[in-house]
C-alpha positions in Angstrom: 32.3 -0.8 11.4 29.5 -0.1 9.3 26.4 2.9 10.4 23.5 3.5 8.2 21.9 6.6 9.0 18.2 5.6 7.8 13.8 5.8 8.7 11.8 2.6 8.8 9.8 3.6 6.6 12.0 5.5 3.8 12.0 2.6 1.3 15.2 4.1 0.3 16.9 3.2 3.8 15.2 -0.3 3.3 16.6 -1.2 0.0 20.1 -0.5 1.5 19.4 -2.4 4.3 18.4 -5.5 2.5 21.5 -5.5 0.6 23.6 -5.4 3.4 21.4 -8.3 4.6 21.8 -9.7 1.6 26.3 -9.5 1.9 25.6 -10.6 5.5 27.1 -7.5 6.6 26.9 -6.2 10.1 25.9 -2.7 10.6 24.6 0.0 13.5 21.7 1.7 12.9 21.1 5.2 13.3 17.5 6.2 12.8 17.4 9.4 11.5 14.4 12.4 11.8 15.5 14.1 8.1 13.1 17.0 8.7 15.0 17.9 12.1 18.0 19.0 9.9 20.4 18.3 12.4 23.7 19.6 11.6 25.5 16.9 12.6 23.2 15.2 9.8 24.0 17.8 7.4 28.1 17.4 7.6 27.7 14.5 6.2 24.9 14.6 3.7 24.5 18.5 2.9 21.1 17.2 0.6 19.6 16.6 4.2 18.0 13.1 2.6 18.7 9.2 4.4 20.3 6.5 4.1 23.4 7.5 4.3 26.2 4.8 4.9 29.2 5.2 6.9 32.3 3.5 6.6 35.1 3.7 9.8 37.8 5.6 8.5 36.3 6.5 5.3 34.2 9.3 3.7 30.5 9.3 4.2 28.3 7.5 1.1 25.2 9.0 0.7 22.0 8.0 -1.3 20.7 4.6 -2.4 22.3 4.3 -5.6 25.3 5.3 -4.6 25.4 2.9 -1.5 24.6 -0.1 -3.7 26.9 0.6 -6.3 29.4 0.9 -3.4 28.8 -2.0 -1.9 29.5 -3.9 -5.2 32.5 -2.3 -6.1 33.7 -2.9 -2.6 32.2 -5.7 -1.7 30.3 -7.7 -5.3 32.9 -10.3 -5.3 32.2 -12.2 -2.0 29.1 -13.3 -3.3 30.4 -15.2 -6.2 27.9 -16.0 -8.8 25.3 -14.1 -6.7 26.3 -11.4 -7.1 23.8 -8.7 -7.4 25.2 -6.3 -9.9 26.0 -9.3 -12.8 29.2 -9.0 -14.5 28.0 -8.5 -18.6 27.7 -5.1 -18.9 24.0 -5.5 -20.8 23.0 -7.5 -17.7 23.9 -4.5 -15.5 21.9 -2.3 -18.0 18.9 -4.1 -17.5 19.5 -4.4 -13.4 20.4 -0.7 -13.1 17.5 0.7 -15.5 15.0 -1.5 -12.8 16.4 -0.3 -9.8 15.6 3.3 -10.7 12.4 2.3 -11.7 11.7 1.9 -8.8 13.7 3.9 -6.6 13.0 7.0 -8.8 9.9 6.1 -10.7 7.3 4.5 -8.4 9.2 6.5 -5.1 7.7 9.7 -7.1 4.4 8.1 -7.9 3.7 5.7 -5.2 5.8 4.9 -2.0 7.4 8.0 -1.6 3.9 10.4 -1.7 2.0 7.6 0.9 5.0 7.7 3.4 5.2 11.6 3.2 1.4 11.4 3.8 0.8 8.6 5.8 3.5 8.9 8.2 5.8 11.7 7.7 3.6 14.5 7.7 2.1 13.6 11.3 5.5 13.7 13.2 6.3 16.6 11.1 5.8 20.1 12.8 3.7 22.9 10.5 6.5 25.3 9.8 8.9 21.9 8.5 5.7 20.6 6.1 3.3 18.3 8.5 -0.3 18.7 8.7 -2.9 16.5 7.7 -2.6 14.2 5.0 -3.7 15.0 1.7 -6.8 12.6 0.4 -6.4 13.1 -3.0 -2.7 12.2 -3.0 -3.0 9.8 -1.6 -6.1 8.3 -3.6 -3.4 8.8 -6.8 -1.0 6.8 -5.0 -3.0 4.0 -4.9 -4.1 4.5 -8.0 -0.6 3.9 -9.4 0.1 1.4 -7.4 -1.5 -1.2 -9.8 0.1 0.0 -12.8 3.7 -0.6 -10.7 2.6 -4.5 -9.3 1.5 -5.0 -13.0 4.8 -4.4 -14.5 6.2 -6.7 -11.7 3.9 -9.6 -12.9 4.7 -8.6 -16.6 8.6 -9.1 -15.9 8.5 -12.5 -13.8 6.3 -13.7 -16.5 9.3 -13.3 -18.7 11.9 -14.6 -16.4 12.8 -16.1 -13.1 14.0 -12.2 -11.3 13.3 -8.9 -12.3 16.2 -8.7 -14.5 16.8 -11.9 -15.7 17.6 -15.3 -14.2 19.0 -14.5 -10.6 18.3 -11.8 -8.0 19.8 -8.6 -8.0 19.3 -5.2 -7.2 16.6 -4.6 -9.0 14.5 -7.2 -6.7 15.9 -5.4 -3.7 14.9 -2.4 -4.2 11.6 -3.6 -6.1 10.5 -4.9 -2.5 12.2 -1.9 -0.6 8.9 0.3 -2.0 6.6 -2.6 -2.1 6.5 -3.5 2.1 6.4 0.1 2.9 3.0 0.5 0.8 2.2 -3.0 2.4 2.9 -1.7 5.9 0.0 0.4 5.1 -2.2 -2.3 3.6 -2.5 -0.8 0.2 -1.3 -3.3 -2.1 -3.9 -4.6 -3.9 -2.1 -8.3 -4.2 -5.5 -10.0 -5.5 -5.2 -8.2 -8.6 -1.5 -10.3 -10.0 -1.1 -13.9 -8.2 2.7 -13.6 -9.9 3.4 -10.5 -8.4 2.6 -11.5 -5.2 4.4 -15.1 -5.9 7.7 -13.1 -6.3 7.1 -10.8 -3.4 6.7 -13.8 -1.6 9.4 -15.1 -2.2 11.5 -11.9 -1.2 10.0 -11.3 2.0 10.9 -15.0 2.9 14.8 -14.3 2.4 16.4 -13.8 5.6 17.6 -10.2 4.8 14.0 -9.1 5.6 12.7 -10.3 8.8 14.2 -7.7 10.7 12.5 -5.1 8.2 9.4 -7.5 8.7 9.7 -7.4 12.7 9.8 -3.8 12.9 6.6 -1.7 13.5 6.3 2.0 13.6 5.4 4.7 16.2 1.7 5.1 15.6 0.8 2.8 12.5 0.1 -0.9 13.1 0.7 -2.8 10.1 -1.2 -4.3 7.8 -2.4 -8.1 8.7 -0.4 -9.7 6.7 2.8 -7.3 6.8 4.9 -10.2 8.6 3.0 -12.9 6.9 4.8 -15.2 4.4 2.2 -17.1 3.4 -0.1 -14.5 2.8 
């Protein structure tokens, strides 16, 4: 039996839930309040951060990264020539150097400040970091936001997925950051038609609608969150 320990909207806990989606894996959730610091929390990831991923019988596997690569060590092989972590090792280059990208690089600059702002920050108490929003951090988020669905456009111009000619992790976690900014509305999808092409076509796989039919405490989505045709 499979338990992720994740938040709706920690595009981190997303990307490892569409993977498992993705190996058609059946897991429990376990939402988790990171800022509570629960001890029980903290025996099993001492860096106090979600997802963590939990494994009957077996130690507990914290972090994105280290989930994904995980799953494919564990896991990769069931899903033949799908497989999300390709086999050549300059292939898996090219699909690891994306999915930090986007799990390090645009979490820093875009998805993780808006979530900390937008969400986090309100259900947080003073002494733990909450308070109001800050404006201006959030103006720079969406700022970068454009430079980030650029590159998107830029590299499905050049091929068919992210890194190279079939899905992979990269995508995953690619769309992970992008429907938690879209929750909140502030994509600016107008601005790159192949951008938005390819996101449409990941939030049509089956992996994500249940990530699509969620809604948080206190945020309706976006109008066309849950829309594929949008």
């Amino acid at each position: 039996m499979l338990t992720l320990f994740h938040h709706p909207v920690c595009p981190h806990s997303r990307f490892v839930r569409l993977v498992l989606g993705e190996f058609s894996l059946d897991v429990r959730l376990a939402e988790e309040h990171f800022w509570e610091r629960r001890e029980a929390f903290l025996m099993i990831n001492p860096a106090g951060t979600t997802p963590v991923l939990v494994e009957e019988g077996r130690p507990a596997i914290p972090g994105a990264g280290v989930i994904a690569e995980y799953l494919d060590e564990t896991r990769g092989a069931m899903l033949g020539r799908h497989r999300l972590l390709p086999g050549d090792a300059l292939a898996r280059v090219e699909v690891r150097r994306l999915t930090s990208w986007f799990n390090d690089k645009m979490f820093e600059e875009v998805s993780g400040p808006l979530v900390r702002e937008r969400f986090y920050k309100r259900h947080m108490p003073p002494e733990k970091g909450g308070g109001s929003p800050d404006t201006e951090m959030i103006r720079a988020a969406r700022a970068n936001i454009r430079y980030h669905l650029a590159y998107v456009g830029w590299l499905i111009g050049r091929h068919d997925w992210l890194a190279g000619e079939q899905m992979s992790y990269a995508d995953l976690a690619a769309a992970a950051h992008f429907s938690v900014v879209d929750y909140f509305g502030d994509v600016p999808w107008n601005e790159d038609e192949t951008a938005k092409n390819w996101y449409a076509r990941m939030k049509s796989r089956p992996s994500f609608r249940p990530i699509l039919a969620e809604t948080v405490t206190g945020i309706a989505p976006s109008a066309t969150y849950a829309d594929l045709d949008f």
